[in-house]
C-alpha angles and dihedrals in degrees: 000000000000112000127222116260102247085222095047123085110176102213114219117210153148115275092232121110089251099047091051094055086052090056095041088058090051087048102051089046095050088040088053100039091044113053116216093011118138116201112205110202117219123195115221122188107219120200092261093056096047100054103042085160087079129075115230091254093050076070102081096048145071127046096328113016127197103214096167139032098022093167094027118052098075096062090041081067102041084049090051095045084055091240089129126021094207132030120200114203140176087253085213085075095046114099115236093235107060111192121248117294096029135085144152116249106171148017137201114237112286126262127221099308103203128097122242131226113218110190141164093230126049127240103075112244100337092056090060107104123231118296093005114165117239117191115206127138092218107113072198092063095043098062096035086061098050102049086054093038102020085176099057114104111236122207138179117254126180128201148088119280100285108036082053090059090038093054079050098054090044109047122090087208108050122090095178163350139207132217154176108270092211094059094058092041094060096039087061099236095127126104108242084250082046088223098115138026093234087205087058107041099161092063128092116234120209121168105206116218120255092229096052095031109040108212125218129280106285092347106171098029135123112221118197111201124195142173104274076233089055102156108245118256081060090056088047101047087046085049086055097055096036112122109221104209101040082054089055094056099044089048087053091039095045089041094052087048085048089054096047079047078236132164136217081259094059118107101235121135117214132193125179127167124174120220129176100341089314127095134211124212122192128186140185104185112196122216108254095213114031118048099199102052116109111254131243120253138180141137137211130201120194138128114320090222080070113059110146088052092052088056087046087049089051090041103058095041095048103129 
């Protein structure tokens, strides 16, 4: 049996631009806390990557239906197979219930967390005219959307980053998108004053606020996932680029999923910020089934050493 190189960690990943930049960034801090580490990058095709025909709901339908880990599951395997020894994921896609043998046990410092309106007309949510159509594939969104412009048409859209804006910049029937902002900051689309996307000109760029606009679980962060027997210089160097406090947050945010028995599908805004050694955790939990029923809200502020108990805390007092 061939044995793994102690300064060798093989870096498991989607094969999208994103994805690799993600993986890149694991890569050069692993590559600066470890001296004399080499990460290897590995590209795995998940199933989502692999039928962009669908749209994320079609998933979890048909003969054999994939409910749950659309971008992960692949690398799950591979990780299991001991093809690759880390996989870095987008956590928002991680579902909150990771099967036995698995876990996440670090995460890189967490990007801009809010979404972003791109639009043909000035003016965010309310420029839209009436009627407007808006493409995103967030069920999230979606909702979020409706409950503040009950009258705008919402439809699917697939894609990386940029084939989503470009569909945008192209098509005589959209009005808008929306999108991570942590995606297009590090994929370096921004302007420096991150008012415009200098490659689409012609579109109109509005942050929307994370107060007003609850983001996703863990959206703009960096998961890293590994084997529970993960031999141990892995666990150390992962140890060595885990940011604390963005660790803090997803726990609370994941935990809080877990509680509502949600998926990465579910349309639930979350919002968490950490001040002065408290944190403060915010939700707007969508009904699955009916689109016009007001949606539950709530919030809960402890002791950030205690996260799971702060989304209990918001759990149980949702009204």
């Amino acid at each position: 049996m061939i044995q793994p190189d102690p300064k060798k960690i093989i870096l498991g990943t989607r094969g999208s631009e994103l994805a690799l930049t993600q993986a890149r960034m694991v890569q050069a801090a692993l590559e600066h806390k470890v001296r004399g580490l080499t990460v290897e990058i590995r590209i795995v095709q998940t199933i989502g990557d692999k039928r962009p025909d669908l749209r994320l709901s079609e998933f979890g339908t048909g003969s054999e239906p994939v409910d749950k880990g659309i971008f992960t599951r692949e690398l799950e395997i591979a990780l299991k197979a001991g093809e690759i020894d880390i996989a870095v994921h987008s956590l928002k896609d991680v579902p909150t219930e990771l099967d036995d043998g698995f876990a996440i046990t670090a995460v890189l410092s967490r990007a801009p967390v809010e979404d972003v309106l791109l639009t043909k007309v000035a003016g965010g949510i309310d420029g839209l005219p009436t009627g407007a159509r808006v493409a995103t594939s967030s069920v999230r969104r979606a909702r979020q959307l409706r409950w503040l412009r009950p009258d705008l048409d919402i439809v699917e859209i697939r894609g990386n980053v940029a084939t989503r804006i470009n569909k945008l910049a192209q098509s005589t029937e959209l009005h808008g998108t929306m999108l991570a902002k942590a995606g297009l900051v590090r994929l370096g689309l921004f302007s420096e004053d991150g008012t415009t996307l200098p490659q689409w000109p012609e579109l109109h760029v509005k942050v929307l606020g994370a107060t007003e606009f609850l983001p996703a679980a863990s959206q703009g962060a960096v998961g890293i996932e590994v084997r529970s027997d993960v031999r141990p210089e892995v666990h150390e160097a992962l140890a060595a680029i885990n940011d604390a406090e963005t660790m803090i947050q997803v726990t609370a945010e994941r935990e809080f999923l877990h509680l509502l028995q949600a998926g990465c599908q579910t349309p639930v805004g979350l919002r968490s910020v950490i001040r002065g050694g408290e944190l403060e955790l915010a939700a707007l939990v969508f009904d699955d089934d009916d689109s016009t029923a007001k949606p539950k809200s709530g919030s809960a502020t402890g002791n950030a050493r205690n996260p799971k108990g702060i989304a209990r805390a918001l759990f149980e007092g949702l009204r």
